[in-house]
DRENPA-3360 file (N, C-alpha, C; in nm, 2 decimals, always signed):
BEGIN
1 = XXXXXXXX = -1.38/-1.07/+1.74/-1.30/-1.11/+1.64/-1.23/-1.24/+1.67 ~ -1.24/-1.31/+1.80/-1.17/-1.39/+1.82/-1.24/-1.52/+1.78 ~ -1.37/-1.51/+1.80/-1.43/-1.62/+1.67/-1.40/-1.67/+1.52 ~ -1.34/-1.53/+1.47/-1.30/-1.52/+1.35/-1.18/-1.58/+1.32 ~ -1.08/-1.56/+1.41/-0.94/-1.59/+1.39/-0.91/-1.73/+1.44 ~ -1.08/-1.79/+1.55/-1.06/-1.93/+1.60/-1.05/-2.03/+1.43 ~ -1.18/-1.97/+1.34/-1.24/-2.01/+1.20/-1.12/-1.99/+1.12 ~ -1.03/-1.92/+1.13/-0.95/-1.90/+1.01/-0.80/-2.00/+1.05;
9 = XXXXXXXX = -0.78/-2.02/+1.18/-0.67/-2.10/+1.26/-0.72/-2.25/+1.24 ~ -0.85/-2.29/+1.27/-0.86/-2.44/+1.19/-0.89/-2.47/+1.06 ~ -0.90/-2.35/+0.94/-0.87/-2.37/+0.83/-0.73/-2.37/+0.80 ~ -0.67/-2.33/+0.82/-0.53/-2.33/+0.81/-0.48/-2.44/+0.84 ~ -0.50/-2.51/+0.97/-0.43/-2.63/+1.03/-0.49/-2.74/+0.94 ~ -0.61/-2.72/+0.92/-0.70/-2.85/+0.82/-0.65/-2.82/+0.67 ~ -0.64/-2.75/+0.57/-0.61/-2.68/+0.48/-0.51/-2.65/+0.41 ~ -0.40/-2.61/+0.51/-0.32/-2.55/+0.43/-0.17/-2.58/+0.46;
17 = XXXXXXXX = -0.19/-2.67/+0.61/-0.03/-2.68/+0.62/-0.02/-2.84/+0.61 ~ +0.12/-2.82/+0.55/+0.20/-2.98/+0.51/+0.27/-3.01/+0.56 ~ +0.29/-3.11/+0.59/+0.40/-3.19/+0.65/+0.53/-3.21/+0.59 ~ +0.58/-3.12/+0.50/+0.71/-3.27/+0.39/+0.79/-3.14/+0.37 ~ +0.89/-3.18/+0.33/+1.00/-3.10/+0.32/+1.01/-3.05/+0.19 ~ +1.02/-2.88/+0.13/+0.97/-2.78/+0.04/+1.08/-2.66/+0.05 ~ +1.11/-2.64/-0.06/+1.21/-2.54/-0.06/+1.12/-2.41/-0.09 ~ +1.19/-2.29/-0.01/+1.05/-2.20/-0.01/+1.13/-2.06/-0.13;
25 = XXXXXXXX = +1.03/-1.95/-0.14/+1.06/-1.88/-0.20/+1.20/-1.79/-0.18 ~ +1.19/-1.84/-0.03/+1.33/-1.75/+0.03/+1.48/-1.86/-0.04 ~ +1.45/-1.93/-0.06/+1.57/-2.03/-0.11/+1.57/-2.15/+0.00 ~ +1.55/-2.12/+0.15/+1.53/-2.22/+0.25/+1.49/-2.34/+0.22 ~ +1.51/-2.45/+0.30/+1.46/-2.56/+0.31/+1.38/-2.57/+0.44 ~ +1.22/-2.67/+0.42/+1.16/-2.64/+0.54/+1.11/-2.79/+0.54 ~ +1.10/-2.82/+0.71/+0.99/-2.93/+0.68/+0.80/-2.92/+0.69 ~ +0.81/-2.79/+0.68/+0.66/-2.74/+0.69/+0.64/-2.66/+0.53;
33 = XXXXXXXX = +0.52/-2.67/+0.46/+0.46/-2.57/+0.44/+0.34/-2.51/+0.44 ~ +0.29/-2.37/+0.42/+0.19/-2.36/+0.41/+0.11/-2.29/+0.33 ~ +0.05/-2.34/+0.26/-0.01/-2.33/+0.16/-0.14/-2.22/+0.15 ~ -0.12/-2.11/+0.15/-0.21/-2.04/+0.21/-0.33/-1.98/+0.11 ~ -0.29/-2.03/+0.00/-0.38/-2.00/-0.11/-0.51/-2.07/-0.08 ~ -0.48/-2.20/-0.07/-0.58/-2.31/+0.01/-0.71/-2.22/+0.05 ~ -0.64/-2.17/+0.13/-0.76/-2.11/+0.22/-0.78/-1.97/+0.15 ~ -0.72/-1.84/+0.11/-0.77/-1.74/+0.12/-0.84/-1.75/-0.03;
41 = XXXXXXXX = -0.82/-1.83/-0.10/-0.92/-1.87/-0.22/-1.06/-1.90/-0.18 ~ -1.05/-1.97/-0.12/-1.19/-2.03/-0.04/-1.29/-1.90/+0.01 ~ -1.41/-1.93/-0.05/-1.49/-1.85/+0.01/-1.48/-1.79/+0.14 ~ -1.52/-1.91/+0.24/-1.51/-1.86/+0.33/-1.35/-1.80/+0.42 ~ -1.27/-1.85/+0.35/-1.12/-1.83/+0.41/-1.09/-1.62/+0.37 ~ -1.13/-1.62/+0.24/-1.11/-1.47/+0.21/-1.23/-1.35/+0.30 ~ -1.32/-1.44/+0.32/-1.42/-1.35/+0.42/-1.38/-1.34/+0.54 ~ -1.27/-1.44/+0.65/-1.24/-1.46/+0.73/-1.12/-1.34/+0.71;
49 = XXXXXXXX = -1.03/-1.31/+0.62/-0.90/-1.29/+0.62/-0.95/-1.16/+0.58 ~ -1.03/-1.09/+0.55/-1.11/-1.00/+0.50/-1.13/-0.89/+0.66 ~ -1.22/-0.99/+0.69/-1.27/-0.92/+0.84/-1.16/-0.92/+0.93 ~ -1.07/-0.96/+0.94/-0.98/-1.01/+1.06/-0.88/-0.87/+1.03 ~ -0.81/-0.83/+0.88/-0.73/-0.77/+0.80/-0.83/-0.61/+0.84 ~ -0.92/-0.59/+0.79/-0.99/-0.45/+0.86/-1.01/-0.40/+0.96 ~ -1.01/-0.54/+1.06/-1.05/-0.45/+1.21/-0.90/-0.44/+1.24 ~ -0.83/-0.49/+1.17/-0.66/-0.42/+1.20/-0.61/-0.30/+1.20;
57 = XXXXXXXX = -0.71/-0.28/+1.05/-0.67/-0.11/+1.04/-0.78/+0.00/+1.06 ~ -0.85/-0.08/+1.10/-0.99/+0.05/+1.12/-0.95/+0.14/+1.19 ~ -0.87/+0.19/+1.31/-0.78/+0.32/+1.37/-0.70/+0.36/+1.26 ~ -0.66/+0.32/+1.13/-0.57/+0.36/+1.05/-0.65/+0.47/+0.94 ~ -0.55/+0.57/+0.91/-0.62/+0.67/+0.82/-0.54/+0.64/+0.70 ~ -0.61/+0.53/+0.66/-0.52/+0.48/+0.46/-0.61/+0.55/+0.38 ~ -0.56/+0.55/+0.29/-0.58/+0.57/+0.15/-0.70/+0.44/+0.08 ~ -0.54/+0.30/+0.11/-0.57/+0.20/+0.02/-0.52/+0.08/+0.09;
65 = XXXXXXXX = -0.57/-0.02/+0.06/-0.47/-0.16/+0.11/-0.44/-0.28/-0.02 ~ -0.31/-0.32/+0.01/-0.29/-0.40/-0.09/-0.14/-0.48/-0.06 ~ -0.10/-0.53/-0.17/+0.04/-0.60/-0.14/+0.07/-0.65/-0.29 ~ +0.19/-0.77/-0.24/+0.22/-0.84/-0.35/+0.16/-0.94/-0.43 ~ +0.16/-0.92/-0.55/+0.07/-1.02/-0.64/+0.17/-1.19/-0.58 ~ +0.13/-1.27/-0.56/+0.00/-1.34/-0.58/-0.04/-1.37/-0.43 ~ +0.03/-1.31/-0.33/+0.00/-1.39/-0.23/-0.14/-1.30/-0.12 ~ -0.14/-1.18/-0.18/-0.21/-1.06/-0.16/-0.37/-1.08/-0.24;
73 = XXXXXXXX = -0.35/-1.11/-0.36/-0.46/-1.09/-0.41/-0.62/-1.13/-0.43 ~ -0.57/-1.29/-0.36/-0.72/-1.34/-0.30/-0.76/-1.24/-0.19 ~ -0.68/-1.23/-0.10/-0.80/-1.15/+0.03/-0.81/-1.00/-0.04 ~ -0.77/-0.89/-0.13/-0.83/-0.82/-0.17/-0.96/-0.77/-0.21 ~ -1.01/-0.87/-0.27/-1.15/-0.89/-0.37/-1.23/-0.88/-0.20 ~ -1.20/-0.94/-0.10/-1.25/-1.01/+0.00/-1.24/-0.84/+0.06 ~ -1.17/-0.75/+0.08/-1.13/-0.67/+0.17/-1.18/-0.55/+0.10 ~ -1.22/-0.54/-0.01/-1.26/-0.45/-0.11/-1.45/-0.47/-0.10;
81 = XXXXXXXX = -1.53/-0.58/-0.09/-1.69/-0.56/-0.07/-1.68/-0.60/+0.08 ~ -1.59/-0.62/+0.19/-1.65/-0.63/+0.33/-1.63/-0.47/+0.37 ~ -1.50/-0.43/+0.29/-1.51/-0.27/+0.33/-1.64/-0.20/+0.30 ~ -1.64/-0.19/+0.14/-1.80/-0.13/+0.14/-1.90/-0.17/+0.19 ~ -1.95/-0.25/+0.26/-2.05/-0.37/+0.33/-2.06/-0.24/+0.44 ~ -1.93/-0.26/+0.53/-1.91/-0.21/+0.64/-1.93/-0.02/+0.62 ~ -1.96/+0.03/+0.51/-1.96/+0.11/+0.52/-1.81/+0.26/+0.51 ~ -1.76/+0.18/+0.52/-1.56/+0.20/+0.49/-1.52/+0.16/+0.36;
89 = XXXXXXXX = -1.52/+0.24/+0.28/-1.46/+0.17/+0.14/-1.33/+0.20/+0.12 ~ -1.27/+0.09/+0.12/-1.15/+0.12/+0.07/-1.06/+0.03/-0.07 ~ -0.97/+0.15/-0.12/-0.94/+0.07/-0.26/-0.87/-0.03/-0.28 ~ -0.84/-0.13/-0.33/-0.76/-0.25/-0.33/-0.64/-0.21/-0.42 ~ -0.48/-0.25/-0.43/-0.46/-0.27/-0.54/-0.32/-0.35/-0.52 ~ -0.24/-0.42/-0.63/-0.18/-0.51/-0.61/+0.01/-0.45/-0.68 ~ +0.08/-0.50/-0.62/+0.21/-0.48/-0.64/+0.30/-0.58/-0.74 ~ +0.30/-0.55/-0.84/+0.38/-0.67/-0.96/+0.51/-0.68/-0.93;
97 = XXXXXXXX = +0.58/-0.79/-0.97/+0.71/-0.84/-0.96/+0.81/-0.74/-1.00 ~ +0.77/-0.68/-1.11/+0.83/-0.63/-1.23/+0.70/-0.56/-1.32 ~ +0.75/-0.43/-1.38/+0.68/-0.36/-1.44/+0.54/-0.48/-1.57 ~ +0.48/-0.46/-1.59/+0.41/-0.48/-1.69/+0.49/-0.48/-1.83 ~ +0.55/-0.61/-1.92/+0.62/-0.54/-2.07/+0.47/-0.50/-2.14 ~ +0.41/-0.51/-2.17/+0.32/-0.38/-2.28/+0.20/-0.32/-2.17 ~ +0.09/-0.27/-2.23/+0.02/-0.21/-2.23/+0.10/-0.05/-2.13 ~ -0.01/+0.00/-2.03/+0.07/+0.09/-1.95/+0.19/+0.06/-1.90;
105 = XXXXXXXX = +0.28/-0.05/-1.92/+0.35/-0.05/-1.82/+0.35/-0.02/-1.67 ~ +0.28/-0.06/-1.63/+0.26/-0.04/-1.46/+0.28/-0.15/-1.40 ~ +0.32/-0.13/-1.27/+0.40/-0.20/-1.14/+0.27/-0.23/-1.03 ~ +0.17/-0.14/-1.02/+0.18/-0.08/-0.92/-0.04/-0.09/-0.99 ~ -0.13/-0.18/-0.95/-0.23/-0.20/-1.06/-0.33/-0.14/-0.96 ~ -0.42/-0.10/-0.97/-0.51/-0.07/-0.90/-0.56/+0.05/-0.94 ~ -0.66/+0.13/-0.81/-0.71/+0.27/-0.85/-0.60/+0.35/-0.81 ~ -0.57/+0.50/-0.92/-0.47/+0.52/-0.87/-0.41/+0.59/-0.74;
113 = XXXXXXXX = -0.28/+0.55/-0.73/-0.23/+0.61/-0.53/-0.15/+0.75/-0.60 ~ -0.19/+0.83/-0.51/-0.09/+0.96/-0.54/-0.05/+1.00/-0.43 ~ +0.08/+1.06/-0.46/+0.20/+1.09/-0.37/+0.17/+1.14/-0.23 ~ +0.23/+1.08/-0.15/+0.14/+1.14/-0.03/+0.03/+1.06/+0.05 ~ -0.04/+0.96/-0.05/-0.15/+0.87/+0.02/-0.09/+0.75/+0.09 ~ -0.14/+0.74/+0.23/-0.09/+0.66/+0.32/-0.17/+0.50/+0.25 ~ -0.09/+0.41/+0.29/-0.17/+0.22/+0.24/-0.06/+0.12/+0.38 ~ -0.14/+0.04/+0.39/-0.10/-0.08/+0.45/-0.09/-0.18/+0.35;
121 = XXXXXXXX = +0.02/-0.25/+0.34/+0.05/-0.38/+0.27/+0.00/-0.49/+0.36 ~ -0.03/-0.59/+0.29/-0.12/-0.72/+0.29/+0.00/-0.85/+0.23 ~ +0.02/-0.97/+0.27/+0.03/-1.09/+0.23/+0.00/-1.17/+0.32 ~ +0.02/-1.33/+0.21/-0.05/-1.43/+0.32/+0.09/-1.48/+0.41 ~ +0.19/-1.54/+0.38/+0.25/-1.61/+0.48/+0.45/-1.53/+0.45 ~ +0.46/-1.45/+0.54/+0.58/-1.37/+0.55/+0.71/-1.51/+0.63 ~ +0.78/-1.50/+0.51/+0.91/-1.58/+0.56/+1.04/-1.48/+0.55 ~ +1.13/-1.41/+0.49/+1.21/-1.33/+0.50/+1.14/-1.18/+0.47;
129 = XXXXXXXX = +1.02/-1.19/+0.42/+1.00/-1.06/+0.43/+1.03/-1.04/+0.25 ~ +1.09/-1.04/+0.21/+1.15/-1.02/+0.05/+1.02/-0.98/-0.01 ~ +0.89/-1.00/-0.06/+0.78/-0.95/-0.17/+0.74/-0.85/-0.11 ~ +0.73/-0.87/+0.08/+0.69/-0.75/+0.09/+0.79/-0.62/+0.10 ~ +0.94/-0.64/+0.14/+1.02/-0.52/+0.14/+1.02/-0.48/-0.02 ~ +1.03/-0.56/-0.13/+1.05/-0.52/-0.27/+0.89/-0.43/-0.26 ~ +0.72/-0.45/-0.21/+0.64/-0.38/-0.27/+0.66/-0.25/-0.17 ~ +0.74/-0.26/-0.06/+0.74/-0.09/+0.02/+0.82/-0.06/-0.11;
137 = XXXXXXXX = +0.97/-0.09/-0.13/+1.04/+0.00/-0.21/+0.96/+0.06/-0.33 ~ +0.83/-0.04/-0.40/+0.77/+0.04/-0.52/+0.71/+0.12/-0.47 ~ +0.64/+0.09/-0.35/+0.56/+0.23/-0.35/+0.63/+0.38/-0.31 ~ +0.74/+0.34/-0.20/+0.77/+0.45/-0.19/+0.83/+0.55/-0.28 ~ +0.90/+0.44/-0.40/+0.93/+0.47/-0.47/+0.84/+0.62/-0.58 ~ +0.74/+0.57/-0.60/+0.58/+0.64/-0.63/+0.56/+0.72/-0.53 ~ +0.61/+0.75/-0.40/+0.60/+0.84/-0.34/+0.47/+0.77/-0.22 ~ +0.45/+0.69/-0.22/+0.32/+0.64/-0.14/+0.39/+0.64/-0.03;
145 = XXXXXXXX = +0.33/+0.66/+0.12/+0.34/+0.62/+0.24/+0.32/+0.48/+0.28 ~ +0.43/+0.38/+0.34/+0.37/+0.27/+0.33/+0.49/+0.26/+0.50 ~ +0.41/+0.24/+0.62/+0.43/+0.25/+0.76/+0.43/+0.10/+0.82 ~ +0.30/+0.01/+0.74/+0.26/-0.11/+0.82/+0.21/-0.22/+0.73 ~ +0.23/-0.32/+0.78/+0.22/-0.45/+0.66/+0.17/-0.57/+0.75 ~ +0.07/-0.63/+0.71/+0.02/-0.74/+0.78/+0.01/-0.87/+0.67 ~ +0.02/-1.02/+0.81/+0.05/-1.11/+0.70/-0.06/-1.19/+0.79 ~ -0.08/-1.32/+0.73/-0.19/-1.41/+0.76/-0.10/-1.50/+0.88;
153 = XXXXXXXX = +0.04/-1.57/+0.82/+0.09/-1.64/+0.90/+0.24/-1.59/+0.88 ~ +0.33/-1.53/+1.00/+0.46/-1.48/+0.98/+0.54/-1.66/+1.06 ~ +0.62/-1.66/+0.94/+0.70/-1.78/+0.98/+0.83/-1.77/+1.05 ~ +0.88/-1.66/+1.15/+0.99/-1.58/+1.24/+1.08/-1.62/+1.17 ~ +1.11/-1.63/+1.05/+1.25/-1.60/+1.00/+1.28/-1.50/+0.91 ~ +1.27/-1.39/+1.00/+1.32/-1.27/+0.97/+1.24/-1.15/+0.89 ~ +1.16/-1.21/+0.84/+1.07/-1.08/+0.77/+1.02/-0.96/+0.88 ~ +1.01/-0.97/+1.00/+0.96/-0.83/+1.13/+1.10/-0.79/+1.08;
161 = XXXXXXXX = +1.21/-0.79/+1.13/+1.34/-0.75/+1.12/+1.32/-0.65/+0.96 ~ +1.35/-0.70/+0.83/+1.34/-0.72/+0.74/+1.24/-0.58/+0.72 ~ +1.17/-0.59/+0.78/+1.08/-0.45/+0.74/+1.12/-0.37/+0.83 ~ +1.11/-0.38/+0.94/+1.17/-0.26/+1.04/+1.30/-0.16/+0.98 ~ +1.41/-0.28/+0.91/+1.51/-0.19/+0.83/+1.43/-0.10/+0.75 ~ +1.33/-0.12/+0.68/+1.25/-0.02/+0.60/+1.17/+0.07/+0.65 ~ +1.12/+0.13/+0.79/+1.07/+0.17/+0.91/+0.92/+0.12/+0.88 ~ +0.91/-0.03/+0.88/+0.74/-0.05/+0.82/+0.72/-0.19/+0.97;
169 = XXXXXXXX = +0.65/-0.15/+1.00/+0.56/-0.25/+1.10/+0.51/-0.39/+1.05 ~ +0.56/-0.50/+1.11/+0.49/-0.62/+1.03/+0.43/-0.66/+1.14 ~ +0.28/-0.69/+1.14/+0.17/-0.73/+1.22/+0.16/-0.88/+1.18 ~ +0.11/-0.99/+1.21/+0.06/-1.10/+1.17/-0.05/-1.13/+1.28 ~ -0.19/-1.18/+1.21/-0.26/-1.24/+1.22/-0.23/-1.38/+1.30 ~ -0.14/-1.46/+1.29/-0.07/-1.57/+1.33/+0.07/-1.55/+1.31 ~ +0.14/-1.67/+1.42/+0.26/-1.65/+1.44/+0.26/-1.82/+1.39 ~ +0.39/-1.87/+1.31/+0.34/-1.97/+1.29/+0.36/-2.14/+1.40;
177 = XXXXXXX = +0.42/-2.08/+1.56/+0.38/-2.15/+1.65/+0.21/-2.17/+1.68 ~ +0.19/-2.08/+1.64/+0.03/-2.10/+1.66/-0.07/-2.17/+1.57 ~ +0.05/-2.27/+1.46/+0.01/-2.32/+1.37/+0.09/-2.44/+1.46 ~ +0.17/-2.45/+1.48/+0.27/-2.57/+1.46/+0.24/-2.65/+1.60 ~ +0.18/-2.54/+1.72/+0.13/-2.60/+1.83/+0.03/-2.66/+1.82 ~ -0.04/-2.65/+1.73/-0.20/-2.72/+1.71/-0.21/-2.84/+1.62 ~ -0.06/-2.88/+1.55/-0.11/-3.01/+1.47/-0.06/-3.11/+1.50;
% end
């Protein structure tokens, strides 16, 4: 796998991170960003983030994997045909901001999770933690098991902490020294 993560670390550095100063979702000011859509859009960046994201949880007994819309939902599609590829199918589905105003009204989109089924959450680049602590509260809300949450690049300001208050494990793929030492 470490081939994989070599391939997905110089897309990122080539790709996705900026130089200039960007006020981020959390309200912060930063002189970095990273733009991680860049890549997990990209063919090959969602097959990377795909493979890397499964052999994470292959010891894990889920249900389903998924996270918050939008930052979640490229590597999905990606994590949903390398699962069945592999043999492992698992179901994708995605966590909205806010309920749906018409049709079902749903929060919570995908195949359905019932009470009791274990999922790991998914996003690309964790800075306070905030989309993903709001998609633990829907699901558990729904009664879903939600233990562990992995991100593409955790930028250490505070989103591990941030989930731990919620007893949920934040993993990253990269730490974003391992961005910031390489460019």
């Amino acid at each position: 796998m470490q081939k994989e993560k070599d391939e997905l670390l110089s897309l990122l550095i080539k790709d996705a991170y900026f130089k200039e100063k960007v006020i981020l979702s959390s309200g912060q000011e930063s002189d970095y960003y990273i733009d991680a859509r860049r890549v997990t859009l990209s063919a090959k960046g969602a097959y990377l983030c795909g493979k890397i994201i499964l052999n994470m949880v292959k010891e894990d007994n889920i249900k389903a994997i998924g996270g918050p819309t939008l930052g979640a939902d490229p590597m999905l599609g990606a994590i949903a045909v390398i699962s069945l590829q592999a043999g492992r199918p698992l179901n994708t589905f995605i966590v909205r901001k806010a309920p749906k105003p018409y049709g079902r009204q749903q929060q919570i989109e995908g195949p359905f999770l019932n009470k009791g089924d274990e999922v790991v959450l998914i996003d690309d680049v964790a800075t306070t933690g905030k989309a993903l602590v709001s998609s633990v509260d829907v699901l558990r809300n729904a009664g879903v098991v939600v233990e562990k949450a992995i991100c593409i690049v955790d930028r250490s300001q505070g989103a591990v902490e941030a989930l731990a208050e919620k007893d949920c494990r934040l993993l990253s793929i990269f730490n974003i020294s391992d961005i910031l030492d390489n460019v």
